[in-house]
N, C-alpha and C positions, 0 to 999 in steps of 0.2 A: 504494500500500500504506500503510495508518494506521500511523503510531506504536506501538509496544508499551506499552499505558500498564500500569505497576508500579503497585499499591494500597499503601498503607502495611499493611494484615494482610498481603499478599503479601510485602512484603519485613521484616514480622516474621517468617513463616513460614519463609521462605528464610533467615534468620538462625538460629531455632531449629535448624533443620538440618546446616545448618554448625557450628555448636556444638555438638552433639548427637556427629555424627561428629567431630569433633579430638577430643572426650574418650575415645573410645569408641576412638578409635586410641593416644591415651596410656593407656588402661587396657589394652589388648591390648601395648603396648610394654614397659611397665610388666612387669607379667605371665613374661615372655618372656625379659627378664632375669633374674627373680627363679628361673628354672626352665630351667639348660642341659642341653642336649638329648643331650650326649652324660657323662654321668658315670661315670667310671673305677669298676672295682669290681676292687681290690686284692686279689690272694690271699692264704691263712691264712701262704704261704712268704714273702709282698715283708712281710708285716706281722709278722710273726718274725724279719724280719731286719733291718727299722727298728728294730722295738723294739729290739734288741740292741745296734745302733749306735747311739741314743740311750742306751743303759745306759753304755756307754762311754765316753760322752761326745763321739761321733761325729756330732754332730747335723746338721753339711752335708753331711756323707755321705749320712746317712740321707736325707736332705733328695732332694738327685740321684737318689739310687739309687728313692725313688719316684717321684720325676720322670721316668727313663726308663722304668722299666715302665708306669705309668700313662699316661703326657702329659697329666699337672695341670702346670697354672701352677705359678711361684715360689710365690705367697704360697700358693696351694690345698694344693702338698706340706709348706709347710711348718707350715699348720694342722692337716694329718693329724699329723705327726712329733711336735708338740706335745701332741694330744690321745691321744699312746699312753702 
């Protein structure tokens, strides 16, 4: 059985390719994070009732208390609590 002989366009080819796909799986990774898949959608009652405890000054309250209706993260509840 001969040898496999590689040409040098073949193994620019085979390079292009492999390149081609890393990027293309860093742009689908990329992507993926920037877009989770499950997002909390807060009722008018859990957001009436942050707000409120933010009025009081209540803000780690408010904080938890979105945290367990929803299940956001730490930092995600407590960007909601902030932007009310």
């Amino acid at each position: 059985m001969p040898p496999l002989e590689i040409t040098t366009p073949g193994i620019i080819a085979l390079t292009a390719v492999i390149t081609a796909a890393a990027i293309w799986l860093i742009i689908v990774a990329a992507r993926l994070t920037q877009r989770p898949r499950n997002r909390p959608n807060p009722s008018i009652d859990l957001v009436d009732q942050a707000r409120e405890l933010k009025a009081l000054g209540q803000i780690q309250e408010a904080v938890f208390l979105v945290r367990g209706e929803t299940g956001m993260s730490q930092s995600a509840a407590a960007r909601f609590v902030n932007r009310l």
